[in-house]
DRENLOKE-672384 format. One record per residue: x, y, z of N, C-alpha, C, O in turn. Coordinates in pm, whole numbers, padded with zeros to 5 digits, always signed. Layout:
N
XYZXYZXYZXYZ...
! end
This chain:
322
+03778-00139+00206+03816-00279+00205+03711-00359+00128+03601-00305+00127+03718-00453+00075+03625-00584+00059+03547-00606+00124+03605-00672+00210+03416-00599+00160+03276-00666+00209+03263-00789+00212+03271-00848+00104+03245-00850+00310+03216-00966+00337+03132-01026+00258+03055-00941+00212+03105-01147+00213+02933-01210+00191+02839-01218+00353+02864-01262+00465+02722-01149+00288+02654-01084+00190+02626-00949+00216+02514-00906+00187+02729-00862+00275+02745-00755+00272+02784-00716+00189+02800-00594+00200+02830-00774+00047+02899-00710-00035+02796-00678-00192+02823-00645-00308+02691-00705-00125+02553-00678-00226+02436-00622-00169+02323-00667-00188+02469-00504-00086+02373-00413-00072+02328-00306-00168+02415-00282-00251+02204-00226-00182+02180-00136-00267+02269-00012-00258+02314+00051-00354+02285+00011-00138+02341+00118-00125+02432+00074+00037+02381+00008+00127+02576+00132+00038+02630+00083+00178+02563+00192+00278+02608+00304+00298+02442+00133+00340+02389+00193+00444+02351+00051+00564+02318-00062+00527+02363+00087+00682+02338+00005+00757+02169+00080+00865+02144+00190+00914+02121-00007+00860+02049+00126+00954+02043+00041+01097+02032-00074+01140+02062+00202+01146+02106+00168+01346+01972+00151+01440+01863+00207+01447+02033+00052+01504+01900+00019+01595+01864+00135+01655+01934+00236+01657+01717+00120+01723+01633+00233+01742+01580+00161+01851+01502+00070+01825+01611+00188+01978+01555+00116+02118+01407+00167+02114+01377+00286+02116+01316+00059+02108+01181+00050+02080+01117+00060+01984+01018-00011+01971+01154+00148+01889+01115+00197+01764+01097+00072+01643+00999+00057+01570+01298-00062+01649+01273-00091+01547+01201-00199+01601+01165-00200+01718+01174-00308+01506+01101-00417+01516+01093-00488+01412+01152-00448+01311+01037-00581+01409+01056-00713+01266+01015-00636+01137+01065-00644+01025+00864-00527+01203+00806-00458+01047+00952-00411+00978+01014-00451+00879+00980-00294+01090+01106-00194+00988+01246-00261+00984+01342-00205+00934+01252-00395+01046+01395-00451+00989+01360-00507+00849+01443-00502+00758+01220-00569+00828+01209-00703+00729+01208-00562+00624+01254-00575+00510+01155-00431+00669+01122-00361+00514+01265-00261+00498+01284-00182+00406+01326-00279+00572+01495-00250+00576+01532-00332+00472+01538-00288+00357+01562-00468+00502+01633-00522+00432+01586-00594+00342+01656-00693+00320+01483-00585+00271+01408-00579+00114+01379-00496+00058+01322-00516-00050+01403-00379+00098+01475-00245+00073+01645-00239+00003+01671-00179-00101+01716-00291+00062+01848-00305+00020+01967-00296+00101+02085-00284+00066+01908-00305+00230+02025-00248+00356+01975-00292+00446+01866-00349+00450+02062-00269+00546+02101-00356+00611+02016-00365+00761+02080-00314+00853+01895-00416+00795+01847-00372+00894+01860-00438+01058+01900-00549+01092+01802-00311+01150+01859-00422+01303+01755-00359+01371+01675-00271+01337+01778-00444+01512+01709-00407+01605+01762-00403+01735+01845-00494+01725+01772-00359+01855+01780-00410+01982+01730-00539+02035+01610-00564+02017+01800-00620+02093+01773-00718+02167+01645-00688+02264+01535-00740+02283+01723-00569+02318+01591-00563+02425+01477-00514+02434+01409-00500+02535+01434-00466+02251+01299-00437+02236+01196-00530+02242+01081-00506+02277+01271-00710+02181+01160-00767+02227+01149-00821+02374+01224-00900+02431+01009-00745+02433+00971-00809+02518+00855-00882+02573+00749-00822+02558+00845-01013+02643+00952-01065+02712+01115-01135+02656+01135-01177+02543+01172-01133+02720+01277-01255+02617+01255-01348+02550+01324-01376+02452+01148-01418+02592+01146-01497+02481+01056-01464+02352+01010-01548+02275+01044-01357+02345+00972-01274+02199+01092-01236+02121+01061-01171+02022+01234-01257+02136+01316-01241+02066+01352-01354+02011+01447-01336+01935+01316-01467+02016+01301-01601+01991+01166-01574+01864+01171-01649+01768+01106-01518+01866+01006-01529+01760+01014-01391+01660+00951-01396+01554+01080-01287+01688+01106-01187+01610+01192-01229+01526+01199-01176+01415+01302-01364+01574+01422-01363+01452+01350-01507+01385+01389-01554+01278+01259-01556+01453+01198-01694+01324+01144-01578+01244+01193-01561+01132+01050-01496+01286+00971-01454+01166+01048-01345+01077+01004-01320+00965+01177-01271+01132+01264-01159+01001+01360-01318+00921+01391-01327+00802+01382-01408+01016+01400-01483+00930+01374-01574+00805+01435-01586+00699+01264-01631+00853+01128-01655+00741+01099-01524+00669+01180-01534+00577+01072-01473+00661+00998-01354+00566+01142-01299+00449+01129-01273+00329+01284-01293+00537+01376-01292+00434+01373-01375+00377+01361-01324+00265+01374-01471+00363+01396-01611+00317+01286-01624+00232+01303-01707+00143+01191-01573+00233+01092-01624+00130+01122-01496+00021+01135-01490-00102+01124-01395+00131+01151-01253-00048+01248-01343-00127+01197-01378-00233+01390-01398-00105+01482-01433-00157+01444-01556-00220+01539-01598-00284+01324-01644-00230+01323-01752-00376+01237-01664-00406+01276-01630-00518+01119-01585-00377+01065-01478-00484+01087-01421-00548+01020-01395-00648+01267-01340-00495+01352-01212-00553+01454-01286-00594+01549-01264-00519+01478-01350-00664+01637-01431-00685+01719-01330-00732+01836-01324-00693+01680-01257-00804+01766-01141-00844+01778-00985-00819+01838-00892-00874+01674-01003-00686+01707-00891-00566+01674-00949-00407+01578-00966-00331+01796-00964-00412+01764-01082-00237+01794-00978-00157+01857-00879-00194+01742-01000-00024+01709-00881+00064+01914-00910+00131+01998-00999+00118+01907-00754+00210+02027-00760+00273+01998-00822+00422+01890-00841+00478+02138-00849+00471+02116-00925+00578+02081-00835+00697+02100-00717+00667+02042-00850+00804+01963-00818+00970+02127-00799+01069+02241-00840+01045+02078-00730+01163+02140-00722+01283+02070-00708+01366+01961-00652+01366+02139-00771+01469+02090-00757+01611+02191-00687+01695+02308-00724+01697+02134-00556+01784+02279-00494+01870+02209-00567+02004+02095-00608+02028+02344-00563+02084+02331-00628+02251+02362-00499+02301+02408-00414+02225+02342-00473+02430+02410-00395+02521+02464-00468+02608+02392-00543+02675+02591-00464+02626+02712-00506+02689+02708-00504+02824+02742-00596+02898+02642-00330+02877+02663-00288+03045+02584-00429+03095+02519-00526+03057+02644-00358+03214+02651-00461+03336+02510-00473+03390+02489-00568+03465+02399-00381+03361+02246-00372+03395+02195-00450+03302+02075-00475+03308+02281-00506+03193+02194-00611+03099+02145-00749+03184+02220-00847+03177+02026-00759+03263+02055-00874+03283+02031-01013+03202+02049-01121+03259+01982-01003+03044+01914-01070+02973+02049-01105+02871+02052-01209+02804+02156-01009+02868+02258-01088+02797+02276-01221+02745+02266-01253+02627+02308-01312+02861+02345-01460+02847+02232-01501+02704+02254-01526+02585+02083-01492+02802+01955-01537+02696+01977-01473+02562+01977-01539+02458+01996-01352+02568+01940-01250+02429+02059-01364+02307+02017-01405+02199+02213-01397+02363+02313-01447+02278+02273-01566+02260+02278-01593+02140+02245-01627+02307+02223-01769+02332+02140-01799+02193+02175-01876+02103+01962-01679+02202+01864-01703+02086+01972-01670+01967+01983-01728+01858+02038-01576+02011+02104-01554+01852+02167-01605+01788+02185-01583+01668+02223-01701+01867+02342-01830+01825+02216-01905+01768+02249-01926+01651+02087-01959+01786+01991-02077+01756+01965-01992+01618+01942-02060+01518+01966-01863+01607+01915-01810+01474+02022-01754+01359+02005-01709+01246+02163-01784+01453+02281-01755+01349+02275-01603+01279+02288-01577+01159+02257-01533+01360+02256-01366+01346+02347-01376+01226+02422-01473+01212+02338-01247+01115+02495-01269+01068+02551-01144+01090+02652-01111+01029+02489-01060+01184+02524-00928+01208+02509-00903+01352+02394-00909+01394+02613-00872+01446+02604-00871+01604+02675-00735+01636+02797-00729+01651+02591-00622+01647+02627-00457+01736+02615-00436+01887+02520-00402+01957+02727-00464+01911+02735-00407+02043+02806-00308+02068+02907-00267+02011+02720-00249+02205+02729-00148+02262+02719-00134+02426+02650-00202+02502+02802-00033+02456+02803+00039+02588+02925-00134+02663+02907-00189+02771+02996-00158+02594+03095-00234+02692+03150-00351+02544+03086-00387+02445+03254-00373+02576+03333-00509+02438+03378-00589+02550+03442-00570+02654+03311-00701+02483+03353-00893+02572+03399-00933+02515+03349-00942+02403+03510-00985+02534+03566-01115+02427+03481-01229+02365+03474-01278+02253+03409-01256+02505+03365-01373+02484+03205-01380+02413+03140-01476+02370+03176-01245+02421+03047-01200+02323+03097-01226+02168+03043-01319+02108+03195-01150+02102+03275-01177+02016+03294-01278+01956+03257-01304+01841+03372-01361+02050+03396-01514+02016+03298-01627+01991+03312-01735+01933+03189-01570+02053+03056-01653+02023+02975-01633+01913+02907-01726+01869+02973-01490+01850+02956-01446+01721+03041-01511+01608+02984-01545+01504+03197-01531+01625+03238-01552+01528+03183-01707+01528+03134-01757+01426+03197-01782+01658+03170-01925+01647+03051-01982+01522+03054-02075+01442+02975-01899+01547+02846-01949+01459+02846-01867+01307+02749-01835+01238+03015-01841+01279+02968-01760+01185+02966-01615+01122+02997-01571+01011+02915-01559+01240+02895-01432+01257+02959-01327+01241+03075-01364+01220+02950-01118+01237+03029-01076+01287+02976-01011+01380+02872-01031+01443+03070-00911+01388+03083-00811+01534+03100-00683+01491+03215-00663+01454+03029-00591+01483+03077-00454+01521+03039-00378+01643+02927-00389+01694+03160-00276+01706+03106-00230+01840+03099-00057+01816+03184+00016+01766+02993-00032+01859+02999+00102+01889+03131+00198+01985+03136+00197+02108+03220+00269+01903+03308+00379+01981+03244+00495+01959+03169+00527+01866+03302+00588+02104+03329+00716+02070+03432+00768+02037+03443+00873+01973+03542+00680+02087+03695+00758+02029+03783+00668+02019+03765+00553+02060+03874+00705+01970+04023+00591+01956+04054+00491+02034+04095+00380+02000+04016+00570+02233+04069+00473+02286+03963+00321+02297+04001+00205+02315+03857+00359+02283+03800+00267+02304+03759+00190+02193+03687+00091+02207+03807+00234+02066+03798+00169+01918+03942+00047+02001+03924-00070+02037+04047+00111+02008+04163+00011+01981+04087-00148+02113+04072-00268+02091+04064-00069+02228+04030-00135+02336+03899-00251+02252+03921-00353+02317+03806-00282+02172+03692-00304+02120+03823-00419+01991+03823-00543+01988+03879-00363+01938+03977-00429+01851+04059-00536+01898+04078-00642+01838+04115-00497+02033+04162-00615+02124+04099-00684+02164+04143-00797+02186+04046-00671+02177+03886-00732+02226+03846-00854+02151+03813-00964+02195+03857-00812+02029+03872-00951+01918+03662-00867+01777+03611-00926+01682+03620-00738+01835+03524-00706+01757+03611-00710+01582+03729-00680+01567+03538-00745+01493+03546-00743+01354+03556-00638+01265+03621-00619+01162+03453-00555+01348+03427-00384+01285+03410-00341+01400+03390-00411+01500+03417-00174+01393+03377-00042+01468+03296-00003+01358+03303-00019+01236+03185+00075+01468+03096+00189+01432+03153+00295+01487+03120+00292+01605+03222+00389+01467+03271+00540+01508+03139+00591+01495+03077+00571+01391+03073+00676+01618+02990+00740+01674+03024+00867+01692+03073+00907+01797+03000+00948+01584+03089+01099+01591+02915+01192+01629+02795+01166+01632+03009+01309+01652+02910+01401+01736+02776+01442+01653+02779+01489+01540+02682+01423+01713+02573+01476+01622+02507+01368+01581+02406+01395+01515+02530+01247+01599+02430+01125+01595+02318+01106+01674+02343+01181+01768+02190+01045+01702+02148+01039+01744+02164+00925+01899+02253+00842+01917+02053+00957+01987+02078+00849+02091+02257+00882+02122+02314+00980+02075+02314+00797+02195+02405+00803+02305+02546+00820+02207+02638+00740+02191+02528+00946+02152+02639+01037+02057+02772+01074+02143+02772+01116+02259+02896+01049+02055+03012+01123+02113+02968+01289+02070+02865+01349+02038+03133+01327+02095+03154+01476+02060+03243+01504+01932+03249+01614+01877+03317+01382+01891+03419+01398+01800+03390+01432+01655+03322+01361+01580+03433+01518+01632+03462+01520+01441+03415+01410+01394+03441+01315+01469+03353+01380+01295+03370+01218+01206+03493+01230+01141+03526+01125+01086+03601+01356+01124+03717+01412+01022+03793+01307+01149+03818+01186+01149+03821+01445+01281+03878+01399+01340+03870+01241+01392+03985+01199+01400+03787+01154+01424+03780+01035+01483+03818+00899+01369+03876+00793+01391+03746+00966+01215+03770+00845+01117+03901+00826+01086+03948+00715+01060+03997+00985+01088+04133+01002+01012+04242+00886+01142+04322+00794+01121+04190+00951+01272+04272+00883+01404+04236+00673+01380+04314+00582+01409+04133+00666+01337+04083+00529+01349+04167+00404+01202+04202+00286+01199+04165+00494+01124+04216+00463+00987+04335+00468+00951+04363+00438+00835+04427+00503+01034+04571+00551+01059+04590+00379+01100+04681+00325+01038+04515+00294+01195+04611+00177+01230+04507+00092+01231+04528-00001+01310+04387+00085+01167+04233-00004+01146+04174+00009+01010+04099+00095+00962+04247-00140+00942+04184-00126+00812+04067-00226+00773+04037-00264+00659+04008-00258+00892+03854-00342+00901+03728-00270+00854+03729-00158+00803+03628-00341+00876+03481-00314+00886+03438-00146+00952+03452-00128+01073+03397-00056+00881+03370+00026+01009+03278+00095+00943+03321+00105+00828+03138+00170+00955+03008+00181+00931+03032+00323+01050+03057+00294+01167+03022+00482+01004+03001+00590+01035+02909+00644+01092+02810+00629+01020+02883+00701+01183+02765+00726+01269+02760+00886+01266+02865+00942+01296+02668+00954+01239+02671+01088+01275+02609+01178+01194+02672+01261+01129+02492+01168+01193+02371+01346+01104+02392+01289+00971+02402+01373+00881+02405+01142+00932+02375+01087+00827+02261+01079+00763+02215+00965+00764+02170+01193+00682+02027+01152+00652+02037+01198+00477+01925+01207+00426+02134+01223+00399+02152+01235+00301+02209+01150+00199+02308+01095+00247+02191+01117+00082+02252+01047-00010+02386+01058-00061+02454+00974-00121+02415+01189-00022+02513+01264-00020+02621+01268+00100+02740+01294+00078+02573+01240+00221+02644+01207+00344+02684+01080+00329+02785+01050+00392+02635+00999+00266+02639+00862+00248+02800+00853+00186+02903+00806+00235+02771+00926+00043+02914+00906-00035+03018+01002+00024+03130+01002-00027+02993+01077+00120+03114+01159+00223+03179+01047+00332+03300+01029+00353+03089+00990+00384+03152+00853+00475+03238+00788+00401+03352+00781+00449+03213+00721+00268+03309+00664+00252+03422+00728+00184+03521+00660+00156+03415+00883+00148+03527+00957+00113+03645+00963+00248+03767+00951+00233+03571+00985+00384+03637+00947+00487+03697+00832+00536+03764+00831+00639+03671+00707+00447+03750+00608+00501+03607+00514+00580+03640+00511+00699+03526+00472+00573+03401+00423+00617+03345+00361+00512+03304+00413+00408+03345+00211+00555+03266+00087+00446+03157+00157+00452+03151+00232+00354+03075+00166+00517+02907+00217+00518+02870+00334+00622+02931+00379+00719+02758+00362+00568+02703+00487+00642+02593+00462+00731+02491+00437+00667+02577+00458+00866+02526+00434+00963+02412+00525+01017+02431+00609+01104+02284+00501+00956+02175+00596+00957+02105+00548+01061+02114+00426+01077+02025+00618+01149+01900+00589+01249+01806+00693+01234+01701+00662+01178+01817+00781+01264+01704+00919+01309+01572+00908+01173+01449+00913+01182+01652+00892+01068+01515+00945+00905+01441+00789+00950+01319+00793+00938+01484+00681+00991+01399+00576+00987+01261+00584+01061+01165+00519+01019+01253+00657+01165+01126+00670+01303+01045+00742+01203+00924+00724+01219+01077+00818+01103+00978+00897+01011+00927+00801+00930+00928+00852+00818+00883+00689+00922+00871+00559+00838+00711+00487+00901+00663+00474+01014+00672+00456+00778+00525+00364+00830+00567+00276+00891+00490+00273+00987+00643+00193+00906+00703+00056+00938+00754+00093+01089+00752+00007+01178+00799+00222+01110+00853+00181+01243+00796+00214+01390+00735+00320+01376+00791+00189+01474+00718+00179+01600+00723+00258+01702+00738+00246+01824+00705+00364+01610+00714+00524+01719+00558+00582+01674+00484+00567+01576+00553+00664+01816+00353+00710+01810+00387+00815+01696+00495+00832+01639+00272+00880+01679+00302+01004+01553+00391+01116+01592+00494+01157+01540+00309+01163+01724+00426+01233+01758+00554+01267+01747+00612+01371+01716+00594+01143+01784+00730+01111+01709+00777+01173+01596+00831+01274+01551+00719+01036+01565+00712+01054+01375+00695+01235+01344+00805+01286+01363+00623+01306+01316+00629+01401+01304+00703+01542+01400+00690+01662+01373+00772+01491+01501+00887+01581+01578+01043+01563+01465+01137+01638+01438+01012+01453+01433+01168+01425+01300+01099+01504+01178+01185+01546+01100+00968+01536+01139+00972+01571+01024+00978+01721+01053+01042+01798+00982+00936+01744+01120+00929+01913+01179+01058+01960+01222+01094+02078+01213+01132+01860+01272+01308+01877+01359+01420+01906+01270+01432+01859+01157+01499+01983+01325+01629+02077+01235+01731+02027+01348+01699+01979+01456+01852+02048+01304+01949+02030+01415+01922+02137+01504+01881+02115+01618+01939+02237+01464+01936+02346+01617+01801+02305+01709+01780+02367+01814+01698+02182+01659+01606+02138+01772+01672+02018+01806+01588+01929+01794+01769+01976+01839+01872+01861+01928+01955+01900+02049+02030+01996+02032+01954+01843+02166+01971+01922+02290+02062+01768+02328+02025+01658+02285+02153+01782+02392+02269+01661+02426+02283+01690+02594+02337+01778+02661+02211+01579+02621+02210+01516+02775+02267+01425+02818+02310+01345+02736+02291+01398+02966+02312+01239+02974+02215+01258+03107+02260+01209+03211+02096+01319+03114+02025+01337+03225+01895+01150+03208+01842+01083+03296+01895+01138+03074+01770+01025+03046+01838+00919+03132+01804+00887+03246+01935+00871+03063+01978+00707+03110+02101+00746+03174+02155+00649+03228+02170+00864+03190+02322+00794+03269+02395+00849+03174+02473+00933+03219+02402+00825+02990+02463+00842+02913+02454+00967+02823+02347+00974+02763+02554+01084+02797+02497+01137+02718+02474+01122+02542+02535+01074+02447+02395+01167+02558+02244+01134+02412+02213+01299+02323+02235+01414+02362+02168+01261+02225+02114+01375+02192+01916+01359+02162+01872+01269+02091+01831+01456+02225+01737+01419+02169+01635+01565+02150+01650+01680+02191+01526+01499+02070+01448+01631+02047+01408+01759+02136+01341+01760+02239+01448+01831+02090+01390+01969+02185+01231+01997+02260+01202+02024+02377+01143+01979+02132+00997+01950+02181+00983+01815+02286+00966+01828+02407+00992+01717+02233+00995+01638+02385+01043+01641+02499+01004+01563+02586+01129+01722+02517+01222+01737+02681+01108+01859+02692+01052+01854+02801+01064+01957+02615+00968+02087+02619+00817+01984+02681+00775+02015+02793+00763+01898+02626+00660+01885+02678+00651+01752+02780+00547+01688+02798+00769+01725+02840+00800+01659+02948+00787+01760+03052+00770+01724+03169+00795+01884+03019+00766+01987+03144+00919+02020+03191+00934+02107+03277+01021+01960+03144+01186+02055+03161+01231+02143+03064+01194+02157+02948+01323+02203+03132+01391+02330+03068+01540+02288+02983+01649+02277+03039+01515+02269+02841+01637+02218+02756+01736+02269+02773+01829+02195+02744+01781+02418+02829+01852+02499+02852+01926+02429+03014+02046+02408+03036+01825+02408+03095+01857+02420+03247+01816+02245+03294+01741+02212+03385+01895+02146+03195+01897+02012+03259+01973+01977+03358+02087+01962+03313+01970+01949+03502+02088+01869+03575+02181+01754+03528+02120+01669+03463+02289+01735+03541+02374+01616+03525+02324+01503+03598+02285+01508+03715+02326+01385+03513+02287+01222+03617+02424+01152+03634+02515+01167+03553+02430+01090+03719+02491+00983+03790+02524+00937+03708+02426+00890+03652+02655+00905+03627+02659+00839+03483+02702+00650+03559+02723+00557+03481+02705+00634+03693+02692+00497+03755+02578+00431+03728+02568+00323+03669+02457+00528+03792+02330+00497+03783+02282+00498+03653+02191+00580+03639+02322+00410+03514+02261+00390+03383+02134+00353+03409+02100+00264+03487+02044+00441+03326+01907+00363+03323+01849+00393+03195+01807+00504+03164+01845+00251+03092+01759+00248+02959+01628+00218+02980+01565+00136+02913+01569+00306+03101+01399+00292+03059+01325+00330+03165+01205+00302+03165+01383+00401+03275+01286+00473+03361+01279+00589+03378+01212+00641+03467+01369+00671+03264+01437+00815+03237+01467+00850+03406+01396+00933+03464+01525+00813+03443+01658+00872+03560+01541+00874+03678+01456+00800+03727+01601+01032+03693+01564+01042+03790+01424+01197+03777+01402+01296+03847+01377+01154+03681+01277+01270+03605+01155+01125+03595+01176+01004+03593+01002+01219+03589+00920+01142+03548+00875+01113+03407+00781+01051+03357+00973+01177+03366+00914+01130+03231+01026+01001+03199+01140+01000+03246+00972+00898+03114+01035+00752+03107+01096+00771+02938+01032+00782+02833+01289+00767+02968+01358+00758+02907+01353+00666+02748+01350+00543+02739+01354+00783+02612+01290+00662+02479+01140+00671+02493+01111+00637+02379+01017+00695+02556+00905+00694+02542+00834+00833+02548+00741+00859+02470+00879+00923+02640+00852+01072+02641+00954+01120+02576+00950+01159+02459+01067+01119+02659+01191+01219+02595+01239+01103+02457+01285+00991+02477+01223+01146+02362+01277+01124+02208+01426+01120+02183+01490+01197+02255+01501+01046+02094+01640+01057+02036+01607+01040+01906+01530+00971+01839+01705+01143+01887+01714+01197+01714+01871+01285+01724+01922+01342+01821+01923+01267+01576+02024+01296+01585+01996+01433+01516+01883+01475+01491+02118+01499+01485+02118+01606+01399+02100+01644+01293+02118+01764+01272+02039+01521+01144+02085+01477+01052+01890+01539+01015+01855+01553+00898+01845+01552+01068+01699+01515+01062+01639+01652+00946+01534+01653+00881+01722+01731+00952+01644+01864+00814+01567+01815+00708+01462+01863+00664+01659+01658+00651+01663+01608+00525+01477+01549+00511+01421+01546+00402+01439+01527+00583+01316+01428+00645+01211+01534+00650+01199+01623+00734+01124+01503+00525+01015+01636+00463+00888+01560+00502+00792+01637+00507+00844+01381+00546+00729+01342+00533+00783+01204+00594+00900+01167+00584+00711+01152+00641+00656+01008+00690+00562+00923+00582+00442+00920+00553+00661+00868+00546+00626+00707+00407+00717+00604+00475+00784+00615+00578+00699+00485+00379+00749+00351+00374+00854+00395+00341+00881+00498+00280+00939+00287+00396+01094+00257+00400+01148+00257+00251+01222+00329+00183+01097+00179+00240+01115+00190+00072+01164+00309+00006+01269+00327-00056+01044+00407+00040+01066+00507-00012+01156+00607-00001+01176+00701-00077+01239+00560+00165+01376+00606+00211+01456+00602+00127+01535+00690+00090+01438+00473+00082+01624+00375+00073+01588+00468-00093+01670+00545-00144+01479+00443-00140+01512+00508-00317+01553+00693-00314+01615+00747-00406+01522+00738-00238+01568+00869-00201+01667+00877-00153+01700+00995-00156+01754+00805-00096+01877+00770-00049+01978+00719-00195+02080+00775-00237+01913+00602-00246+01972+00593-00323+01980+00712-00475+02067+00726-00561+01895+00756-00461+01898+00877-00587+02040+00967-00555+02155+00974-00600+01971+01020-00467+02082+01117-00386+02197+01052-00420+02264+01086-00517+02241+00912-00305+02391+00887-00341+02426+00902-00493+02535+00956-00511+02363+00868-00598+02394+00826-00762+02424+00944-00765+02544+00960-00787+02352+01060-00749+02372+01207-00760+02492+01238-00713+02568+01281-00800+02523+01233-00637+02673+01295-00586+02758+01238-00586+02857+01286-00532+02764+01119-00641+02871+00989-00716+02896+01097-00830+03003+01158-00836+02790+01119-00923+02844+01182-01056+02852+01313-01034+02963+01342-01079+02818+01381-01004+02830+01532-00942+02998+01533-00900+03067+01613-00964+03053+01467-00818+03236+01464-00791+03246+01386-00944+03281+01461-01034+03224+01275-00975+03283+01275-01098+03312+01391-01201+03426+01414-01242+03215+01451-01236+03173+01540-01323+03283+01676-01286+03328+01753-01371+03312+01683-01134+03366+01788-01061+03539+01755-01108+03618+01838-01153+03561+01636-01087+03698+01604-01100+03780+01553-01273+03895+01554-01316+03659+01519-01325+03691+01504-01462+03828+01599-01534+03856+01586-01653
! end
């Protein structure tokens, strides 16, 4: 479809997916003076009212690249909400975002109308995270703008579905906004999303490998060292199942093989369940996508390796189909 303004002048259609704790003003502002599209969680800044000063300052700092860059203006920011019912910071988190006129609003784990409607009020859009059809159409009634289809093998709180199977079912009766989720870390995966029917390609995992973003080294270097066959899919952390690194559930002191099932009632984004190790801070999320990820540099240096790649396999099928 057509891209909105100013989605419709990115470097490359990549969006990159919030990263609970990880992102922050550094790796959104060097996201999107980079060429794409960057976000964060609401509820990384804390207290609440530090989300009040994370969007003056990605706001200011875009705003100044753009009379510096007139003829490479940065792409626009998102902010995702979480929807569940344990949000208790909702009301506040929307409220700052309405004073800062988000122009990008991801939600997840529940679709409100009236979340929606308050996005468009000021402007705004909406995309919501699905795992499958039913809850794409349910998210559509809802009054969201776009879906993110969350196919298996993404990082953090991953379905099981095909991206074949889930994009072909979604695209059959949804010809909106919709940004692909799933072991996206190639330039080349990039131009497969939208062979599937997907405005943009919905990356998270290669970003934590980045100077800019706000993971200890550890981290950082479990993605550069990490292959898919080191991704283990739980819903033991928060309630939800996730996929995350093998070495971190290993040096949390559990057995990746021999996890118990959690209470998927009892959601919890941050005290890892009912284990001592604390969910996002010991145990890691990373998706499957992570082979591609040889070193830890600046963002920058993502998005131009990203973008090489995509140019590459733009002409590579050209060249193929000629």
């Amino acid at each position: 479809m057509t891209l909105p303004a100013p989605f419709d002048k990115l470097r490359i259609p990549v969006i990159g997916s919030p990263l609970f704790i990880v992102s922050g003003p550094e790796l959104v502002i060097a996201q999107c003076k980079a060429g794409i599209v960057g976000s964060f969680p609401a509820l990384n800044a804390r207290p609440q009212s530090e989300l009040d000063e994370w969007l003056h300052r990605i706001t200011e700092e875009l705003a100044a690249h753009n009379r510096d860059n007139p003829d490479n203006p940065a792409a626009p920011f998102a902010v995702n909400q979480i929807v569940h019912r344990s949000n208790d910071r909702i009301e506040a988190d929307m409220a700052t975002c309405a004073k800062w006129q988000v122009p990008l609003v991801i939600t997840s784990l529940g679709a409100r109308e009236e979340i929606f409607n308050a996005v468009r009020g000021w402007g705004g859009i909406t995309m919501h995270d699905v795992i499958n059809n039913r809850f794409a159409h349910k998210a559509i009634e809802k009054g969201a703008d776009g879906l993110i289809p969350v196919a298996a093998g993404a990082g953090g709180h991953a379905g099981t579905l095909s991206p074949f199977a889930l994009m072909q079912e979604i695209r059959e009766w949804f010809d909106g906004l919709v940004a692909l989720s799933g072991s996206i870390a190639h330039g080349r995966s990039i131009l497969a999303a939208q062979a599937l029917g997907a405005d943009f390609a919905y990356i998270g995992s290669p970003w934590i490998a980045t100077e800019e973003a706000n993971a200890v080294e550890g981290y950082k270097q479990g993605i550069v060292e990490g292959s898919a066959d080191g991704i283990v899919y739980s819903n033991l952390f928060t309630g939800v199942h996730g996929n995350y690194l093998r070495s971190s559930i290993e040096n949390a002191g559990l057995d990746p093989e021999n996890l118990p099932e959690s209470d998927p009632s009892k959601m919890n984004f941050g005290s890892g369940g009912n284990t001592k190790a604390k969910a996002w801070k010991d145990i890691w999320g990373s998706g499957q996508g992570i082979g591609t990820v040889k070193s830890v540099g600046p963002v920058a240096d993502m998005v131009a390796r990203l973008e090489s790649e995509y140019i590459a396999a733009k002409e590579a099928l050209a060249k193929a189909t000629a």
